[in-house]
C-alpha positions in Angstrom: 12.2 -16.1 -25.1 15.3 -17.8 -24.2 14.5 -21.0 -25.9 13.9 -18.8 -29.2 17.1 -17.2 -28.8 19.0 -20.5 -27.8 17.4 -22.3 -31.1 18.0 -19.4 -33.7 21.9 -19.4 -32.5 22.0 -23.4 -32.4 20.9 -23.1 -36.1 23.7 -20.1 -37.2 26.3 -22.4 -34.9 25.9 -24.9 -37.6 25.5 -22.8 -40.7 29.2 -21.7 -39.4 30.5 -25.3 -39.2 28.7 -26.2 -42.5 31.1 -22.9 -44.0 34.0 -24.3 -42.8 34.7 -21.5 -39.7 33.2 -23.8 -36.8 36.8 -25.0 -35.9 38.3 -21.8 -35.3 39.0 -21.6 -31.5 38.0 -17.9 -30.7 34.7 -18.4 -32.9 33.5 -21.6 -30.7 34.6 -20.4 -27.4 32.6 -17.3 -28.0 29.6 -19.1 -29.0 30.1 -21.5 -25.8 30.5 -18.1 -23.8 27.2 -16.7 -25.2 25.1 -20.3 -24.4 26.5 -20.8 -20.8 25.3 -17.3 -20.7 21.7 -17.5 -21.6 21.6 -20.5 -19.8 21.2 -22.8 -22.4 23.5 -26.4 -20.9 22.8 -28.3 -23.7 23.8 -26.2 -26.4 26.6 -25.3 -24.0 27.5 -29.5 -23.4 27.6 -29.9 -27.2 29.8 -27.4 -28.6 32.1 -27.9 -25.5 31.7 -32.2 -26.3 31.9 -31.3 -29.8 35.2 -29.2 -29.7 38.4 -30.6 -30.7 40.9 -28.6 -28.8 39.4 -26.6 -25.3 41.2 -23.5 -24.1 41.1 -22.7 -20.6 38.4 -20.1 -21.3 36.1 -22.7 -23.0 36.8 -24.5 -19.3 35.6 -21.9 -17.6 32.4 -20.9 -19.1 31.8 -24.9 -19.2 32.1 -25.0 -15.6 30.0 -21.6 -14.8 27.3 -23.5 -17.1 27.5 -26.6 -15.0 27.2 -24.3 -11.8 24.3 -22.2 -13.2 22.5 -25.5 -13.5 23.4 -26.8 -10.1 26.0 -29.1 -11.3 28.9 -28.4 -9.0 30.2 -31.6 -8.9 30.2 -31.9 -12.5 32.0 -28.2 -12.5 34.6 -29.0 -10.0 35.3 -32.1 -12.0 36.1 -30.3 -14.8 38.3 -27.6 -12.5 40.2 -30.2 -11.2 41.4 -31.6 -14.8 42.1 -28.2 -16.0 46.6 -28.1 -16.9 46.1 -24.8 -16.8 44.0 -22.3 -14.5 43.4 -18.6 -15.1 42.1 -15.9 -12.0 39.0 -16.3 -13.5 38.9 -20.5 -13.1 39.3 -20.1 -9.5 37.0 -17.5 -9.2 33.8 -19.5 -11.3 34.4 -21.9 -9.0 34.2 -20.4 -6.0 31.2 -18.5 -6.7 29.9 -21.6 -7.9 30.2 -23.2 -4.6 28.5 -19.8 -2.5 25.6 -19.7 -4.6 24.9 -23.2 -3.7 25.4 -22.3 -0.1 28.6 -24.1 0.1 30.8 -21.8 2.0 33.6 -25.0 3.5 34.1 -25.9 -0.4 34.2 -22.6 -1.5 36.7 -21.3 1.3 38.6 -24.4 0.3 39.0 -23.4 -3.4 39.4 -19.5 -1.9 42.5 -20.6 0.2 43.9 -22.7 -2.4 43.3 -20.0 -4.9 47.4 -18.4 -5.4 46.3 -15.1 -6.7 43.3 -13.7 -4.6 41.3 -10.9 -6.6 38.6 -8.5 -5.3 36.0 -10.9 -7.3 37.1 -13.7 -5.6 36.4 -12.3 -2.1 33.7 -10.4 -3.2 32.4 -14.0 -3.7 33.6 -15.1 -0.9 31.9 -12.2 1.3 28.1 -12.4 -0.3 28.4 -16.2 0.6 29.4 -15.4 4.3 26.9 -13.0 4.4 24.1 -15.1 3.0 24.4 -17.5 5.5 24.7 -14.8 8.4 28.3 -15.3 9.1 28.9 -11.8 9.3 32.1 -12.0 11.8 34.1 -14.1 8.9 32.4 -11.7 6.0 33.7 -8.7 8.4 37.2 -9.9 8.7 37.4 -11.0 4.8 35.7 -7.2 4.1 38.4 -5.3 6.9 41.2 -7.5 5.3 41.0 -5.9 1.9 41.7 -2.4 3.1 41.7 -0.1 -0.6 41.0 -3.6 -2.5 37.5 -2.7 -1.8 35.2 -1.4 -4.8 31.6 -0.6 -4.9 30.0 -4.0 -5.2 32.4 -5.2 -2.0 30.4 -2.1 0.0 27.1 -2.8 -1.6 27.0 -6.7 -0.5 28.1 -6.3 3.2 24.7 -3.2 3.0 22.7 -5.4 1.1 23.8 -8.5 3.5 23.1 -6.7 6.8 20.0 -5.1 5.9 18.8 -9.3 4.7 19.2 -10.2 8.0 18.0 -6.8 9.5 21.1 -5.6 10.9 20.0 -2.1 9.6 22.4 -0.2 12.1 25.4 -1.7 11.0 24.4 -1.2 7.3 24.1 2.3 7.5 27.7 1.9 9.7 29.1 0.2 6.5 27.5 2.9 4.3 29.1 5.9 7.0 32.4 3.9 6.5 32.1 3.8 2.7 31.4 7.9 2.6 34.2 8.1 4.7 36.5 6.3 2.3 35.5 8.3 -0.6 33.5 5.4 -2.5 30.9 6.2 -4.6 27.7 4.8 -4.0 25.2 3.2 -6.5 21.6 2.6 -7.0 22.0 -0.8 -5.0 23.6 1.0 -2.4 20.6 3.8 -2.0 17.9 1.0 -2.0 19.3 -1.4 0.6 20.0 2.3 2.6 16.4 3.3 2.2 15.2 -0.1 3.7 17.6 0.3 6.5 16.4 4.1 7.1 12.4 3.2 7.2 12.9 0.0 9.5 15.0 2.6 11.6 12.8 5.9 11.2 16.1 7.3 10.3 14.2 10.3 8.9 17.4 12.4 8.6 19.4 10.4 6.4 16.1 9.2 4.3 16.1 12.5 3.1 19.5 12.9 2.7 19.5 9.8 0.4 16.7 11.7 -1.3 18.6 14.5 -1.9 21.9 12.3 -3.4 19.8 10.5 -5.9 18.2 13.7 -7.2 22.2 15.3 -7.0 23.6 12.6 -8.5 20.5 12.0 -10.6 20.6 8.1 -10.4 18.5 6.4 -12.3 15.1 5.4 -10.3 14.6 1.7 -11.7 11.4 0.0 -10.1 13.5 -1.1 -6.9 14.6 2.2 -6.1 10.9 3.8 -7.1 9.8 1.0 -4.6 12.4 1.6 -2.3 11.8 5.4 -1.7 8.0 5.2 -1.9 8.5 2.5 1.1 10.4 5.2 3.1 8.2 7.7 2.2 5.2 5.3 4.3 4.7 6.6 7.9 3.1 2.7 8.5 6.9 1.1 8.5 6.9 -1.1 11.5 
């Protein structure tokens, strides 16, 4: 599907050069945006090869595309000869660098990083807590006091109930109440996990109740989710 996607837009990128609107800066950095997107490098590699002046958001989804595919070295490359760098540079390339599992280089780029951003240690926290390093995750997490949003509270839940810490995720989620954050979908099916491996029967129906309050949409992780708490055979 994505190679019949990639090919139809290959063939309208050069119906716009052949009109004479491929050189426009915003049109091509677009279209780079959209291929680095659906994952299509080579598209992606050509327009970027092909463009005759780069702006640092061209950079940026060139070097997301290069991490997508595993090319981090390529990608940091590419960072390092960027003049300019935006919030959004440093933060491709750190996430670049955790989804690889490369938490030194990405703390590196993190540290270096002038203007730190709740995406930026967002990324910085799933990678800690990927690799079970939840004491650094913790102290990244506690550090950015009202910085925190949603997804910040949702990755260290989701991370602690990976590596079946399911106490301390329904902690975090008792902290997150407590500071007023609203929880999502993620948040209720990483809970629900934590609340059958627990037989925390109490606040498995509580959760029941928000979702049907709240009337969150039941996708197939959260159907899953609450039929698995639902199961008296949780070990």
């Amino acid at each position: 599907m994505i190679g019949t996607i990639c090919c139809w837009n290959l063939q309208h990128y050069e119906k716009i050069f052949k009109l004479g609107f491929g050189y426009e800066l915003f049109l091509q950095t677009g279209l780079l945006d959209f291929y680095s997107k659906v994952g299509d490098l080579s598209s992606t590699k050509k327009l970027f090869d092909d463009m005759p002046e780069r702006d640092v958001v061209a950079c940026n989804a060139m070097i997301s595309a290069l991490g997508m595919h595993g090319y981090v070295k390529k990608g940091r490359e590419s960072f390092d000869r960027m003049r300019e760098k935006t919030s959004s540079s440093w933060n491709t390339m750190i996430s670049c660098y955790c989804k690889l599992g490369d938490v030194e280089s990405a703390r590196m780029i993190f540290d270096s990083n002038p203007v730190k951003n709740v995406i930026s240690l967002n990324a910085m926290i799933d990678g800690y807590c990927k690799l079970n390093q939840f004491t650094i995750a913790r102290e990244l997490f506690d550090r950015m006091g009202l910085l925190k949003n949603t997804m910040t509270w949702n990755t260290m839940i989701s991370g602690y109930v990976q590596h079946r810490e399911f106490g301390r995720a329904i902690s975090i989620f008792q902290d997150m109440q407590a500071e007023n954050a609203k929880p999502t979908g993620e948040t209720m099916v990483s809970l629900l996990s934590a609340c059958a491996h627990l037989g925390a029967l109490d606040m498995g129906y509580w959760i029941h109740g928000y979702i049907r309050r709240q009337k969150l949409k039941v996708d197939v992780y959260l159907g899953n989710a609450l039929v698995d708490n639902a199961s008296p055979d949780i070990e």
